[in-house]
N, C-alpha and C positions, 0 to 999 in steps of 0.2 A: 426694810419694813420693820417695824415696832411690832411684836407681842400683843403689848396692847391694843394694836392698831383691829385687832382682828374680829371683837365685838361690834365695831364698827362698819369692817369690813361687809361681815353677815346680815348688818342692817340695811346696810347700804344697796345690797344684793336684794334684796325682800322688798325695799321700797322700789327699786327699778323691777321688779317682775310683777308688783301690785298692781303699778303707775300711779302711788298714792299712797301717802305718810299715814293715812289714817288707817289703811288697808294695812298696810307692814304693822299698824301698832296691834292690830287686834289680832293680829298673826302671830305675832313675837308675845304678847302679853303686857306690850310696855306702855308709857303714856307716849301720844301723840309728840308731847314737848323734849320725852327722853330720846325718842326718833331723830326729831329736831336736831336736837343739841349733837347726837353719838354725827349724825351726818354734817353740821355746820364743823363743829372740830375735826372729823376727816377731811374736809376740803381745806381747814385753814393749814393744816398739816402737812399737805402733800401740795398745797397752794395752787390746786386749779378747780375749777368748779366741776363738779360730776353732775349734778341735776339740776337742769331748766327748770322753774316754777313759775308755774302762773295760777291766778286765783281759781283755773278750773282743773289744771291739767300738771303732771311731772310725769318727766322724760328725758334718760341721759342724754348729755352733752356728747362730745366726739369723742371727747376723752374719757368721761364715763362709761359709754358702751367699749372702748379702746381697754380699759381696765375690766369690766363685766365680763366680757371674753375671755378673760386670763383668768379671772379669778372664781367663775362659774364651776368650770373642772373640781379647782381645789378645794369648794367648801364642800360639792359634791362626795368628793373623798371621803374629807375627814369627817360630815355627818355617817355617812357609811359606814367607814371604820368604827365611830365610836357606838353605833347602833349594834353594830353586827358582834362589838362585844360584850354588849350587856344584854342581848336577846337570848344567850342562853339560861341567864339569871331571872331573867324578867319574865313578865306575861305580855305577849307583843302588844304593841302602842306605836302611836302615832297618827300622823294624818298624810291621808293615800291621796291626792292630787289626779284625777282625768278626765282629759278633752276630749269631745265627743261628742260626733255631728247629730245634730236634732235625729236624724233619722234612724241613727243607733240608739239613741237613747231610750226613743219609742218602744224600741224592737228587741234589745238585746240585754244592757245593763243592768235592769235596776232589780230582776227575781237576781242575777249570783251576785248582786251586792249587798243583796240584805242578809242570802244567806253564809254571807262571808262575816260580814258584821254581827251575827249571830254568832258565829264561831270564834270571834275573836273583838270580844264587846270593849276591847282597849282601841281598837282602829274606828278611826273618822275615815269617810272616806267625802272628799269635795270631787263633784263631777261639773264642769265646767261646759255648756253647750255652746257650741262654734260652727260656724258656717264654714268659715275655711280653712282649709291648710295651714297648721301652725305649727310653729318649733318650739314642740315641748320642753327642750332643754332651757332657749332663752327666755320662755315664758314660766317657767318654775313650776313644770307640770312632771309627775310620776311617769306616765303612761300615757299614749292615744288609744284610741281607738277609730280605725279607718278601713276601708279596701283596702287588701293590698298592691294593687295594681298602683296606688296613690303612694305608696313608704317609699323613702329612702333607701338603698341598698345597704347601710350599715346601721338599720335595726334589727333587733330582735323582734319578732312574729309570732304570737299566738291564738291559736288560730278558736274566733272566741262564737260562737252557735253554730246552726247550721246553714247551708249554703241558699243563697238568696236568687230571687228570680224575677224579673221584671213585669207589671201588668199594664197595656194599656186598654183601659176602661172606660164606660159612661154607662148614663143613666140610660133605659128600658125607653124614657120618651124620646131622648135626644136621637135615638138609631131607630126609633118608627119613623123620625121624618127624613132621616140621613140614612142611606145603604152602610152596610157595615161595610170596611176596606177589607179588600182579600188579601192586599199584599202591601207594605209599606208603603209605596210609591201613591197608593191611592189616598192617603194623608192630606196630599194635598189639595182635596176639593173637600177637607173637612175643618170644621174649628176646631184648634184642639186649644188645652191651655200649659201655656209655654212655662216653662220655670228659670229662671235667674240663681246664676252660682252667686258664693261672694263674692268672687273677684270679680263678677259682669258683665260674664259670658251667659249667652244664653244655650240652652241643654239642645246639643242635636240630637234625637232621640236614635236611640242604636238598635239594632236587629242584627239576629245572624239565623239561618237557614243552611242545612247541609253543607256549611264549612266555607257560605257564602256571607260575609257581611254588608253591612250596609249602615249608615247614618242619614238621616233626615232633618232639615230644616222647615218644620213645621211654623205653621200662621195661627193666628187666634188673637181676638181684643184682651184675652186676659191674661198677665204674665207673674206670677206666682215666685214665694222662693222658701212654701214652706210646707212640707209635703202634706201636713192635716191641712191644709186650706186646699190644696191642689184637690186631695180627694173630697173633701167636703165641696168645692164645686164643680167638679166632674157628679155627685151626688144630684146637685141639683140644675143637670140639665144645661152646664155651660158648653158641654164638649165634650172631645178625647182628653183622658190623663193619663202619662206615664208614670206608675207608681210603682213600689213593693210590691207583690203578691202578696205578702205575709200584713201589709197593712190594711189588706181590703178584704181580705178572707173573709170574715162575716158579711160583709156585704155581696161578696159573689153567692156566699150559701142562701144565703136569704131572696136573689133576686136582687138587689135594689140598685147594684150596679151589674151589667155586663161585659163579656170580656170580649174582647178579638183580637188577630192576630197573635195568636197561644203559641203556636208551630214555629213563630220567627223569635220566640223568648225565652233562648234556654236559660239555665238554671247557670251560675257560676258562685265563686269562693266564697262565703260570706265574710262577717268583719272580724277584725284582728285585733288582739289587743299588741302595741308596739312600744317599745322603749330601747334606749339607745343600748348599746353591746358596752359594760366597764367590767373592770377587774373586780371589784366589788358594789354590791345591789343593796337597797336597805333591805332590811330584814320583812318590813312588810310588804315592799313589794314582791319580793321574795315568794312569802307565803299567798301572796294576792295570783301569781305565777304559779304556781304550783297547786294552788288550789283550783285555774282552770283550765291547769294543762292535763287534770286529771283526765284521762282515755281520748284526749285529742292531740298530745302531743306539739314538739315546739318546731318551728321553723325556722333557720336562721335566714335573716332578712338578706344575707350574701349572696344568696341562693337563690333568691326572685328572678324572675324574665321581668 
């Protein structure tokens, strides 16, 4: 490999994690046609094509993702290294990359991101919202945020608010004309409304009772995949929803939804902020780490059941 090749390289990488030359240019800073050109000369160079185009869409070829893999790590690095040695000189900078399910986002993010970005007015911070499971690394993200019941075992884990607890609720009219369930099982002579993962499974709703668990395959005409619409129509009288507790909490104070079966919805871990275990970290995620591990401490992802 050429030296030079390496500008190219980084561009190359940028437009494959965009899926988009226009995306990489406003990324990099460069024009769309310097994109162009830095990626048309690597391919003519190395003489195989890296990226399929088409007028809506780019996406490595076999051999570009065959090259992405190898060369992911190494820019990885050497952005690291050369961050990590001018942050002692510098005022940290940069831009902070994380994925992070609609429902985190809601609930968790965005008070320690502003008061992060407060403290350190040189970081951007892009939070990217995702339905499912994704590989932060091949997608050019900093950081997830997820359960950890959900990570991989060679992340790093930090463990980011406090622990979360399930509610299923409706509205005051829907349960004057429908008995409340005493016990899960009795779900099934109710409408509830169902939610859809991304991948297109639907949610068996889960309970546990003195060390007793249990899943359900609930019915309902309505099937949902976003939790403000879930509680918004559990609101108005469509059914049972399973939701956060922490997203309906004003509504349970208020009255305007109610809760059952409380005794079968324990409390468990809340979300994590996760990123992969290397020998060197940029510098702001660094400080992004250490700014929420302040009195909660870090987890190594090795260590998960």
């Amino acid at each position: 490999m050429r030296r030079a090749d390496l500008p190219a390289l980084s561009i190359f990488a940028t437009v494959a994690a965009r899926r988009s030359f226009r995306g990489a240019a406003r990324d990099l800073g460069l024009s769309v046609s310097a994109v162009s050109h830095a990626i048309n000369g690597l391919e003519d160079h190395l003489g195989v094509r890296l990226l399929a185009r088409t007028t809506r869409s780019v996406a490595p070829t076999e051999a570009g993702q065959r090259l992405l893999e190898g060369l992911e790590p190494a820019l990885a690095a050497i952005t690291e290294a050369v961050e990590a040695a001018a942050a002692s000189q510098q005022q940290l900078c940069g831009t902070l990359r994380l994925s992070v399910p609609r429902s985190a986002a809601e609930m968790v993010p965005i008070p320690r991101v502003l008061a992060f970005t407060r403290a350190h007015p040189g970081v951007k911070i892009e939070i990217r919202v995702q339905g499912g499971l994704s590989d932060i690394v091949a997608e050019g993200f900093d950081a997830g945020i997820r359960f950890a019941e959900t990570l991989e075992q060679d992340m790093i884990a930090v463990p980011l608010g406090p622990p979360q607890r399930g509610a299923v609720v409706a509205a005051p009219a829907y349960l004057a004309q429908h008995p409340p369930p005493a016990t899960p099982q009795d779900l099934h002579a109710h409408t509830c409304i169902r939610r859809r993962f991304a991948g297109g499974a639907l949610y068996q709703w889960e309970f546990e009772r003195d060390g007793a668990a249990c899943a359900v395959s609930v019915s309902g005409n309505l099937i949902l995949d976003d939790d403000g619409l879930i509680a918004e129509a559990a609101r108005r009288g469509a059914g049972l929803a399973y939701v956060f507790e922490a997203q309906v909490a004003a509504d349970l104070a208020s009255g305007r939804l109610v809760r059952v079966l409380e005794d079968w919805c324990p409390s468990f871990p809340g979300f994590f902020l996760y990123y992969p275990c290397r020998r060197l970290m940029r510098p702001v995620l660094r400080a992004f780490v250490d700014f929420l591990h302040a009195g909660a401490g870090v987890r190594d992802g090795a260590a998960m059941g």
